[in-house]
ROPASE-816862 format. One line per 5 residues: number of its first residue (from 1); their letters; for each residue y, z, x of N, C-alpha, C. Coordinates in steps of 0.2 Angstrom, whole numbers, plus 5000, padded with zeros to 4 digits. Atoms other than C-alpha are relative to their C-alpha. Layout:
<rs>
NUM	A	Y:Z:X:Y:Z:X:Y:Z:X ~ ...
</rs>
This chain:
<rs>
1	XXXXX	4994:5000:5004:5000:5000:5000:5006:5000:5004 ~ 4994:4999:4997:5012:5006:5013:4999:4992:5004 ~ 5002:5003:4999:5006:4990:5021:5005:4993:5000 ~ 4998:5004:5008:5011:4979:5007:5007:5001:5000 ~ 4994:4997:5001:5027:4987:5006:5005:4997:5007
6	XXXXX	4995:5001:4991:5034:4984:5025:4998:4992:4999 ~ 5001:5007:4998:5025:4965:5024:5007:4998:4994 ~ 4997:5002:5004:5037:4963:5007:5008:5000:5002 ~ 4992:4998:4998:5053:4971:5016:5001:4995:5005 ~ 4997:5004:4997:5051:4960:5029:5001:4992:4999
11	XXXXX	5000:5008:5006:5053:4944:5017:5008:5002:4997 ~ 4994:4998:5006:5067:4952:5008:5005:4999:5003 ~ 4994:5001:5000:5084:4947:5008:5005:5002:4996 ~ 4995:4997:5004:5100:4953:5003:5006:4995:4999 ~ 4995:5006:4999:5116:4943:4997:5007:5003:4997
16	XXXXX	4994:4995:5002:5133:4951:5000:5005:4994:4995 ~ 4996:5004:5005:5146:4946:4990:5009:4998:5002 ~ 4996:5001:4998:5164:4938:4994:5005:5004:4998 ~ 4994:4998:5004:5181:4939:4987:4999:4997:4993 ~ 5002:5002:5005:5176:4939:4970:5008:4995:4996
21	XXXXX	4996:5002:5003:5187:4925:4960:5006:4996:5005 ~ 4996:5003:4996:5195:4919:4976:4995:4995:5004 ~ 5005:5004:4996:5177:4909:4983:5004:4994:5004 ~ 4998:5011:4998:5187:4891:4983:5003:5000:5006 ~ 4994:4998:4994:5199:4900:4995:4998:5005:5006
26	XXXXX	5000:4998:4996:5190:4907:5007:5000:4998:5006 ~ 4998:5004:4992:5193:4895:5021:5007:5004:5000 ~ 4996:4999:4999:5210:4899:5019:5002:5007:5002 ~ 5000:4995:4999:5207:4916:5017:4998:5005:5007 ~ 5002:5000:4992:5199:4916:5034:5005:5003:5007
31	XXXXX	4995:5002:4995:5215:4914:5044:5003:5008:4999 ~ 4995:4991:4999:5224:4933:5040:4995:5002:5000 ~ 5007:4998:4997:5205:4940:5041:4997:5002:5008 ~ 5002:5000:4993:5202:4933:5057:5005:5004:5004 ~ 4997:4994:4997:5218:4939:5063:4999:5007:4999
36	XXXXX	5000:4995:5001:5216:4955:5057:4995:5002:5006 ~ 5004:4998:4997:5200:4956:5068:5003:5000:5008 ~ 4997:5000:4994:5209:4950:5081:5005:5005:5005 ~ 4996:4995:4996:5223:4963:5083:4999:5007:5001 ~ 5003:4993:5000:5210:4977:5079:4997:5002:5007
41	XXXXX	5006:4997:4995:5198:4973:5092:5004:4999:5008 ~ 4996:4999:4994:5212:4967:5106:5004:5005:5002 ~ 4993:4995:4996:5225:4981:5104:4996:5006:5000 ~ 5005:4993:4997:5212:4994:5104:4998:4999:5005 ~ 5002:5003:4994:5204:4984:5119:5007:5004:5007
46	XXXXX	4992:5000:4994:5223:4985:5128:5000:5010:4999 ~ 5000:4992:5001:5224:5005:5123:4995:5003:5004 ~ 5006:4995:4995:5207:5010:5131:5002:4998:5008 ~ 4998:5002:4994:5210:4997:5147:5008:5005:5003 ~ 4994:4996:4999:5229:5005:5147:4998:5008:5004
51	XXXXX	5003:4990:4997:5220:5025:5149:4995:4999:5004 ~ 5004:5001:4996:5209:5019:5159:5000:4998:5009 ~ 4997:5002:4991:5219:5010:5177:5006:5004:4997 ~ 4993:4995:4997:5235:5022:5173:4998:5005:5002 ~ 4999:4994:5000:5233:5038:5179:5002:5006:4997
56	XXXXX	4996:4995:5004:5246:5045:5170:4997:5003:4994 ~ 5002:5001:5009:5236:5043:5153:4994:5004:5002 ~ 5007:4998:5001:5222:5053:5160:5000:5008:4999 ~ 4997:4993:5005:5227:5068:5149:4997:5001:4994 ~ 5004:4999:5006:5216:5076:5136:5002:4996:4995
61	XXXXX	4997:5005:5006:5227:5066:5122:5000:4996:4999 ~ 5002:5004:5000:5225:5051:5127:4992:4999:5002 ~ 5005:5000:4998:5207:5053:5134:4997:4998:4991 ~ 5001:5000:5004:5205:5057:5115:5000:4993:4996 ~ 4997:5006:5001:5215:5042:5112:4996:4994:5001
66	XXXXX	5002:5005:4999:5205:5030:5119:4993:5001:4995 ~ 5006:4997:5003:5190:5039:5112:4998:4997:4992 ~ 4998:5004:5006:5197:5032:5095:4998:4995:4998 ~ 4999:5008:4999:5200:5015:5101:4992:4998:5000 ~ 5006:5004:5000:5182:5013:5103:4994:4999:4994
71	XXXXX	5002:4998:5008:5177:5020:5086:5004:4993:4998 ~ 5000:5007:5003:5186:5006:5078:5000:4993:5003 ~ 5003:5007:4999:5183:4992:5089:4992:4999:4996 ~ 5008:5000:5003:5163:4997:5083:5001:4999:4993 ~ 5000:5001:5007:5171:4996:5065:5000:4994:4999
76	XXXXX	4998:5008:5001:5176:4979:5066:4997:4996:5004 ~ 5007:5004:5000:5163:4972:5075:4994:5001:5000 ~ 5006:5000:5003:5151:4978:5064:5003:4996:4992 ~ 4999:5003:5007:5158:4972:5049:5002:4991:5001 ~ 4997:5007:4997:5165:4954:5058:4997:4994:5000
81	XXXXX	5002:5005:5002:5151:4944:5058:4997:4999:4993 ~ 5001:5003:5006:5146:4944:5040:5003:4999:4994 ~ 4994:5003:5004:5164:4945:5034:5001:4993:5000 ~ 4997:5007:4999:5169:4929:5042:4994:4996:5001 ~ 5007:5003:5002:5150:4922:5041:5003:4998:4991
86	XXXXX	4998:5001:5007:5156:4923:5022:5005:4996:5000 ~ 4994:5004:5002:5173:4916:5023:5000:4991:5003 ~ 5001:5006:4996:5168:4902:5036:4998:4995:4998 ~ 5006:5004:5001:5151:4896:5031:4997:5002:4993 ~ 5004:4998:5006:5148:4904:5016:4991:5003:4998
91	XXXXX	5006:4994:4997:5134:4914:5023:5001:5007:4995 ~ 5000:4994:5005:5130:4926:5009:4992:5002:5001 ~ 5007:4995:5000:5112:4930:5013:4999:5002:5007 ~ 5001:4998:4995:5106:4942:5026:4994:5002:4999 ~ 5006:4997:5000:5090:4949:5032:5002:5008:4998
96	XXXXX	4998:4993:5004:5087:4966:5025:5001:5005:5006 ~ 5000:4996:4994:5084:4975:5042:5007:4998:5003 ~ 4994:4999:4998:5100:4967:5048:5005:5004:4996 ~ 4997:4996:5006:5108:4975:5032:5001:5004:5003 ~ 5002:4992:4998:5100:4992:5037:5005:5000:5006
101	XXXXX	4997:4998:4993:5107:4990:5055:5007:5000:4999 ~ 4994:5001:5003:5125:4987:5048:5001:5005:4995 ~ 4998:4993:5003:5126:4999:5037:5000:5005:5004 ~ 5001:4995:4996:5120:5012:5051:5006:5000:5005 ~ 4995:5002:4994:5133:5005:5064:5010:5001:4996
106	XXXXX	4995:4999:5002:5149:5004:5052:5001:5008:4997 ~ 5000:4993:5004:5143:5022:5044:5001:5006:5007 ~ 5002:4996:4992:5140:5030:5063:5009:4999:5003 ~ 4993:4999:4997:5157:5025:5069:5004:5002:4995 ~ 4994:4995:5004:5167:5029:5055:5000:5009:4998
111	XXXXX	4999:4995:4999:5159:5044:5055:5003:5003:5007 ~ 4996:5000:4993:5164:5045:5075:5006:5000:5001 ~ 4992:5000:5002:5182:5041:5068:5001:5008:4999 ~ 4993:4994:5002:5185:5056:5060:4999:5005:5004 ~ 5003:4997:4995:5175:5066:5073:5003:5001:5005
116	XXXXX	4994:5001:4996:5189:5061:5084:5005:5002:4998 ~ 4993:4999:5001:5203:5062:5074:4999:5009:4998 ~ 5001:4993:5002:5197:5080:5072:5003:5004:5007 ~ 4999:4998:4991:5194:5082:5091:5009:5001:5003 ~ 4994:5000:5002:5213:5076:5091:5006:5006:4996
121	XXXXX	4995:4996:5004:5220:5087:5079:4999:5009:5005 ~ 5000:4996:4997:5213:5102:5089:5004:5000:5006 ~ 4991:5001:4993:5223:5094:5107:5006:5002:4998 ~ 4993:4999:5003:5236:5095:5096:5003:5007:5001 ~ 4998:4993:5002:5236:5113:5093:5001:5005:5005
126	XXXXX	5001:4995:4992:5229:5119:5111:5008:4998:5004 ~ 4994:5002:4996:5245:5110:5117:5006:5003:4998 ~ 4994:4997:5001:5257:5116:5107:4998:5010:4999 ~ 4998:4992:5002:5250:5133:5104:4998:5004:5007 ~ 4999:4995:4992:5245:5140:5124:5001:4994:5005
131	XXXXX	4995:5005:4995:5256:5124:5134:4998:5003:5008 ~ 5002:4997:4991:5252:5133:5152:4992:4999:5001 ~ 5009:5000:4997:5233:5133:5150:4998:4994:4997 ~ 5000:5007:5001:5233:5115:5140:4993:4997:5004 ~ 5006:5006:4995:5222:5104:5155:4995:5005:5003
136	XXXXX	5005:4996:5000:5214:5121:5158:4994:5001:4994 ~ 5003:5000:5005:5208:5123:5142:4993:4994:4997 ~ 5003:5008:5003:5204:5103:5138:4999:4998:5006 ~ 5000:5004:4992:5197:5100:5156:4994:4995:4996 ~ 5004:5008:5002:5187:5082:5158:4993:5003:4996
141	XXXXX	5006:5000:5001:5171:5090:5157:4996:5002:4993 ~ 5000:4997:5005:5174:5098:5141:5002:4993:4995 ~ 5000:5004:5007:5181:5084:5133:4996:4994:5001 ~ 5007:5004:4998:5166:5073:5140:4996:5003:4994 ~ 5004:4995:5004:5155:5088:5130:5000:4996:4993
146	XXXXX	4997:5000:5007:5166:5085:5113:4999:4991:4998 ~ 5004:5009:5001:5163:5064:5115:4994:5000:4998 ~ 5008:5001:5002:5144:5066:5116:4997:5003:4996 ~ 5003:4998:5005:5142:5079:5104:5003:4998:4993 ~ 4997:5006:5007:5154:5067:5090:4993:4996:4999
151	XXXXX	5006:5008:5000:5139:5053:5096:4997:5003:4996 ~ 5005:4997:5001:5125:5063:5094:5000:5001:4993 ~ 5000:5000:5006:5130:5069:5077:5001:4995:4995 ~ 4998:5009:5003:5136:5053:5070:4993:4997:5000 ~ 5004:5007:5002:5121:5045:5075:4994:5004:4998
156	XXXXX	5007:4994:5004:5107:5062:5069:5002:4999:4994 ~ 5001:5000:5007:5114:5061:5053:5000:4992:4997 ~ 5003:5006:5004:5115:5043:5048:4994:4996:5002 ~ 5007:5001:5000:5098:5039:5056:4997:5000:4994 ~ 5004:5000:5004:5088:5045:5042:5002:4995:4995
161	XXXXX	4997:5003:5007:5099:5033:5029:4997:4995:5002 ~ 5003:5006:5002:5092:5017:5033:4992:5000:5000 ~ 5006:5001:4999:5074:5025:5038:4998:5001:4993 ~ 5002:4998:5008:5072:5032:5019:5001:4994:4996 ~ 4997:5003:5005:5081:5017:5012:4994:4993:5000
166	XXXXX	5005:5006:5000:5067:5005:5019:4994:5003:4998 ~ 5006:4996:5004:5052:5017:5013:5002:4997:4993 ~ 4998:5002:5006:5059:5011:4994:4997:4995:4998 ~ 5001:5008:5001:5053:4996:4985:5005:4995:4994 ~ 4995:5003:5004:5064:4983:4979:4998:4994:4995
171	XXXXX	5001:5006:5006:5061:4972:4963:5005:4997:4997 ~ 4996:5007:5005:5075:4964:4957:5007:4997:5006 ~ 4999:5005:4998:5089:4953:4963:5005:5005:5005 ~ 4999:4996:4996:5096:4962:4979:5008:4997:5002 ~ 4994:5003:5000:5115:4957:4977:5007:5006:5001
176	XXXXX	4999:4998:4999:5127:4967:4985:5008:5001:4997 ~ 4993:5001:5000:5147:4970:4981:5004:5000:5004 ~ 4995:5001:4994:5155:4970:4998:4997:4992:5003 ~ 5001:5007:4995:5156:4955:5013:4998:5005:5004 ~ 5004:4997:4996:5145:4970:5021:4996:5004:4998
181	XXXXX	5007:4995:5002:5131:4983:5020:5001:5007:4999 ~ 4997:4996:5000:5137:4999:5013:4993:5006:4997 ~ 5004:4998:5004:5124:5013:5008:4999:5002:4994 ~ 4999:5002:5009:5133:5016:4991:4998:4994:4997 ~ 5001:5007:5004:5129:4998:4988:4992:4999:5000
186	XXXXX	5005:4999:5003:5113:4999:4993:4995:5004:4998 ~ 5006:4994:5006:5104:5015:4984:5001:4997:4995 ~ 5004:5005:5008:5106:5004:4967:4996:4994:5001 ~ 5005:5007:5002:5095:4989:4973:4992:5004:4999 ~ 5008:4996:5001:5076:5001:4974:4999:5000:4993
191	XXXXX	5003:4999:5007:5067:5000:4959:4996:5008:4998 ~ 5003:4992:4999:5063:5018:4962:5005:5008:5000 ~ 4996:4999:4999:5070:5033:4963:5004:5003:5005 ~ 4995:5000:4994:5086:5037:4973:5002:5006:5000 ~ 4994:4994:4999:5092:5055:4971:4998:5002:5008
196	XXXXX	4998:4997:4990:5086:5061:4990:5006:4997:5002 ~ 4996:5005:4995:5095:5046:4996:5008:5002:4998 ~ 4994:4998:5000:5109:5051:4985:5005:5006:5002 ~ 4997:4993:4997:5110:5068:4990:5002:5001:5006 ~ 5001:4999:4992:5107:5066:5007:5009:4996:5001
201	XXXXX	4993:5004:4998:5121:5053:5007:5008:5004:5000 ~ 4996:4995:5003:5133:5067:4997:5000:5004:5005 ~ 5001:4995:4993:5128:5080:5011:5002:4998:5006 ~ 4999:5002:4995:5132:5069:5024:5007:4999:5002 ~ 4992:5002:5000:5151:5065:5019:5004:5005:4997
206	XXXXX	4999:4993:5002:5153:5084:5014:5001:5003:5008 ~ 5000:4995:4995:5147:5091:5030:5003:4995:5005 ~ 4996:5004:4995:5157:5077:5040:5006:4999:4998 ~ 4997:5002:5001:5170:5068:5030:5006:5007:4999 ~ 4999:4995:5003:5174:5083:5020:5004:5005:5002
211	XXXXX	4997:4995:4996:5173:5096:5032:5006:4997:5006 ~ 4996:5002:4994:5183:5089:5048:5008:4998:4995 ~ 4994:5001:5003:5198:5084:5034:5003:5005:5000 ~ 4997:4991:5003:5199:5103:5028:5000:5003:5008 ~ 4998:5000:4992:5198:5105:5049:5005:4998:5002
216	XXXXX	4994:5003:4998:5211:5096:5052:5007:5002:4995 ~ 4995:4993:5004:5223:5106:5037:5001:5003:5003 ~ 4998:4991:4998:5219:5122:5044:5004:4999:5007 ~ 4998:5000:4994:5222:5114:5062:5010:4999:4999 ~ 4993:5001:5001:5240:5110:5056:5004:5004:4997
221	XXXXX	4998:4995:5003:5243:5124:5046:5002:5006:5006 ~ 4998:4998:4992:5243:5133:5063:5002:4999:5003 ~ 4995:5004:4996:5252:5121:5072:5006:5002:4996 ~ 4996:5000:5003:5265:5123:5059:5004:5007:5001 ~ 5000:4990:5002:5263:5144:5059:5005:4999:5008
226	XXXXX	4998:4999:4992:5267:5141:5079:5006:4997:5001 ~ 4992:5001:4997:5281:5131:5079:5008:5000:4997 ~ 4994:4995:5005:5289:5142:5065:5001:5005:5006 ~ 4999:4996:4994:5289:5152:5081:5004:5001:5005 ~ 4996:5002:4995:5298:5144:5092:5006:5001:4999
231	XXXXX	4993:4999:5002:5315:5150:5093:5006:4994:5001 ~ 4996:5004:4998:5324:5136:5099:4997:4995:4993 ~ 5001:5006:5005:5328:5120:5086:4996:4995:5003 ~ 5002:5004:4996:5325:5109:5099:4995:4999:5002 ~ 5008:4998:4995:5309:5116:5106:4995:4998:4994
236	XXXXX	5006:5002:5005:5302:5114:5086:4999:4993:5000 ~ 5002:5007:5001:5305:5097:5084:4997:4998:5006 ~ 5001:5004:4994:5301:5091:5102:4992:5004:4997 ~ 5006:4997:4999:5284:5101:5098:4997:4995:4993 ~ 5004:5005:5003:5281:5090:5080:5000:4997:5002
241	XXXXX	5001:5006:4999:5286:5076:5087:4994:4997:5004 ~ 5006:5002:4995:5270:5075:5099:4995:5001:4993 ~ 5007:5001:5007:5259:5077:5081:5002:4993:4997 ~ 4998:5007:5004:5269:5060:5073:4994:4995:4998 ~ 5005:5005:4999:5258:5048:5079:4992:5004:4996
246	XXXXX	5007:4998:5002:5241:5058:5075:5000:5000:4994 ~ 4998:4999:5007:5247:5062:5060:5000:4995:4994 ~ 4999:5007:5004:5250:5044:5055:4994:4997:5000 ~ 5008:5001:5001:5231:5042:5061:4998:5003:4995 ~ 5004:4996:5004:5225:5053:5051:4999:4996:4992
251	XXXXX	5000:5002:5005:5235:5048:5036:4996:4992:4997 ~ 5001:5006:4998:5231:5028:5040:4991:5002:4999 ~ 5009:5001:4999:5210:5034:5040:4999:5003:4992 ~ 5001:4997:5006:5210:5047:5026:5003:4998:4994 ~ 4997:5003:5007:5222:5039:5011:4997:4995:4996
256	XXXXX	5004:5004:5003:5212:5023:5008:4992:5003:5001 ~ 5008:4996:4999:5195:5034:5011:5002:5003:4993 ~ 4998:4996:5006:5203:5044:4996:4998:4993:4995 ~ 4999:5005:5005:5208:5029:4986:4995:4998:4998 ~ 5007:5005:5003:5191:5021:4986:4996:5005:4997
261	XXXXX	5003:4994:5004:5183:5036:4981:5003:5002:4994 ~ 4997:4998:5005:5195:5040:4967:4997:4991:4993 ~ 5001:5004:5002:5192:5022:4963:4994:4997:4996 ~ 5010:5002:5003:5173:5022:4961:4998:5004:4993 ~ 5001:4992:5003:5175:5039:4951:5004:4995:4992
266	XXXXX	4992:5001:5006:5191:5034:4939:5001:4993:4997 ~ 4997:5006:5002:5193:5016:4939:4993:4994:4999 ~ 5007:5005:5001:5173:5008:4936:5002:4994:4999 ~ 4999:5006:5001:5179:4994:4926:5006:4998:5002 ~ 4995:5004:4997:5193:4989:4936:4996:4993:5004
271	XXXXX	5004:5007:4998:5191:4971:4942:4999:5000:5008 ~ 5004:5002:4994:5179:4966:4956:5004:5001:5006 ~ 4995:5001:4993:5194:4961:4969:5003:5005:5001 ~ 4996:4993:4999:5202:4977:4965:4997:5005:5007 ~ 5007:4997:4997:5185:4987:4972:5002:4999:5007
276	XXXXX	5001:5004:4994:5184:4973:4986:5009:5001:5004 ~ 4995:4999:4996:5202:4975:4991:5004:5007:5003 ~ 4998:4993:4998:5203:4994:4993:4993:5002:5003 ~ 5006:4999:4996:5186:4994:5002:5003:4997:5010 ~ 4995:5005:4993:5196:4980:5014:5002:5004:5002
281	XXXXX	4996:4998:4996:5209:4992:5017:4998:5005:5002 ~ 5005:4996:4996:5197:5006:5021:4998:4998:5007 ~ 5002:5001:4994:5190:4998:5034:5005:4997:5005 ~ 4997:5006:4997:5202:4986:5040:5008:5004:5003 ~ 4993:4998:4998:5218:4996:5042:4999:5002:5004
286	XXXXX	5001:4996:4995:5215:5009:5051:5000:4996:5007 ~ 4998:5004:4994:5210:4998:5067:5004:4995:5002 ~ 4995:5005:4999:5223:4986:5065:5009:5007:5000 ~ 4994:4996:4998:5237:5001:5063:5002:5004:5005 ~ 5000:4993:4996:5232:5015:5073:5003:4996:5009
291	XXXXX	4998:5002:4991:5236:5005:5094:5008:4999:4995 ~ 4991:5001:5002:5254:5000:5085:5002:5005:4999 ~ 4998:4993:4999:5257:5017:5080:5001:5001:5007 ~ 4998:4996:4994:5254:5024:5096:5001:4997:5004 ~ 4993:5004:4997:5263:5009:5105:5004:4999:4999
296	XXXXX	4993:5000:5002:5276:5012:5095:5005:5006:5000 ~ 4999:4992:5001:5278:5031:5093:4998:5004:5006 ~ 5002:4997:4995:5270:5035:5112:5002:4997:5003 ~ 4997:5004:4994:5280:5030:5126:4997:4999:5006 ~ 5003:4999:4993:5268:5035:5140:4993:4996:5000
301	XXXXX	5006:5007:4998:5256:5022:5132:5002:4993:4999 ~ 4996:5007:4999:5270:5008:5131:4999:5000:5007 ~ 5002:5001:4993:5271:5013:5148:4995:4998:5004 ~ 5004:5001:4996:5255:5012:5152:4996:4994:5000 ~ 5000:5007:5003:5253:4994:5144:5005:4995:5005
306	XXXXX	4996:5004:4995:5268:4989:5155:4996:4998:5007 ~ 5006:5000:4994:5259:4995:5169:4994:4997:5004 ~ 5007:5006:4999:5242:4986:5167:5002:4996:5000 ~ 4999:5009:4997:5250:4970:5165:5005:4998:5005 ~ 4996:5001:4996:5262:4972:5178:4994:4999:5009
311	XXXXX	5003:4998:4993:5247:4977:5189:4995:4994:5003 ~ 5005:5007:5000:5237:4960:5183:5005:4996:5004 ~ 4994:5006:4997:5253:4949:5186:4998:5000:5008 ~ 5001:5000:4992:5252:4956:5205:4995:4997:5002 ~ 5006:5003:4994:5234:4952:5208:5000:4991:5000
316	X	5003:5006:5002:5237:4936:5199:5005:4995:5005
</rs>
């Protein structure tokens, strides 16, 4: 039986879905898409290489930083080839095991996202709340430790999701609602039941999403407490102004994570592109805002952008 089961999964195919209502137009639709991938996966590219040959940037905040940039490159180039395989070629059908591997890789690094932008909200606070033991507190090997324990976890808890989702058996027409593999999309294709999968799933965006959001409040509620502290005016702001930028991450990760939630809960029979166009912004924003942000709000990663390319120009 189990047998039968795995020869059947590996036949099986899944067929995502485009921009509903806009199909005729996905050539054209192509060309701001593609961009978008492009300024996701370059300006985070240019952010890691920048903390990587300057020196200057080799500061728990940006180590953190970079930490980021690699979380969303993984977002947009797991999502990338069967976005623009749709818009291109009109490539709607995938194998199911590539499915599963796409769903595992978009769900792992987004969880890694927030895992960092948590990591981040704590620098924040060690900076501004004991400023003399800062790079003692956040030395490398510490923030090395907080990198591999994000991994690890990110990649122990969404493991199980695609191993349970291929135990399942699937009988009807396996048709999905994104231009990618999400596993709210796929726990309604089995013809079997799903609550583990659901619960599990539930537990997973609780003990990670959840939590690390309500972590990052309190980390600011703190921050906030401390630099009610501060006597000087000047000393407060120059102390938020080093949270701006995060802040703007944060809000850039968590607000369409809300919205799509609120969307799925509230708004069911809103129309298909609706869905599709607040899932896009989910994914898609974030890696396309957050290197602007912090090339526009962090002077010491303009400079270090100057830097690199001044340093290439020379060899060149």
């Amino acid at each position: 039986m189990g047998a039968e089961s795995n020869d059947s999964l590996d036949l099986l195919s899944v067929f995502l879905t485009g921009i509903p209502g806009l199909e005729a137009q996905h050539g054209w639709l192509s060309i701001p898409f593609f961009t978008l991938y492009i300024v996701a996966i370059v300006g985070n590219s240019i952010i890691m290489a920048a903390v990587q040959v300057d020196p200057a940037l080799h500061e728990p905040m940006y180590l953190f930083l970079s930490m980021l940039a690699v979380t969303e490159v993984g977002v947009s180039v797991s999502t990338l080839p069967t976005v623009m395989g749709i818009l291109w070629f009109n490539a709607c059908r995938v194998d199911f095991d590539g499915c599963l591997a796409q769903m595992f890789f978009i769900h792992t690094f987004s969880c890694m996202e927030s895992g960092v932008l948590l990591a981040m909200s704590y620098d924040r606070f060690v900076a501004i709340y004991n400023p003399l033991r800062y790079t003692a507190i956040l030395t490398l090997p510490r923030i090395i430790c907080i990198g591999l324990s994000i991994t690890l976890k990110s990649v122990a808890l969404m493991a199980p999701l695609p191993v349970l989702l291929r135990q399942l058996p699937y009988c009807h027409t396996n048709v999905l609602s994104h231009s990618y593999c999400l596993h709210s999309d796929l726990i309604r294709l089995p013809c079997a039941d799903t609550k583990l999968n659901s619960i599990l799933g539930l537990a997973i965006v609780l003990s990670t999403f959840g939590l690390d959001s309500l972590l990052i409040v309190v980390s600011y509620v703190l921050i906030l407490y401390t630099v009610l502290g501060i006597a000087s005016g000047e000393g407060r702001w120059k102390a938020l102004n080093t949270c701006v930028s995060h802040i703007c991450a944060v809000l850039v990760y968590y607000v369409p994570m809300i919205g799509v939630s609120v969307m799925h809960r509230v708004a069911k029979h809103a129309s298909p592109m609706v869905h599709t166009l607040m899932s896009s912004i989910y994914l898609f924003v974030p890696p396309v805002l957050n290197p602007i942000i912090y090339s526009v709000k962090t002077q010491p990663i303009r400079q270090g952008i100057v830097t690199m390319f001044s340093c290439k120009r020379g060899l060149l």
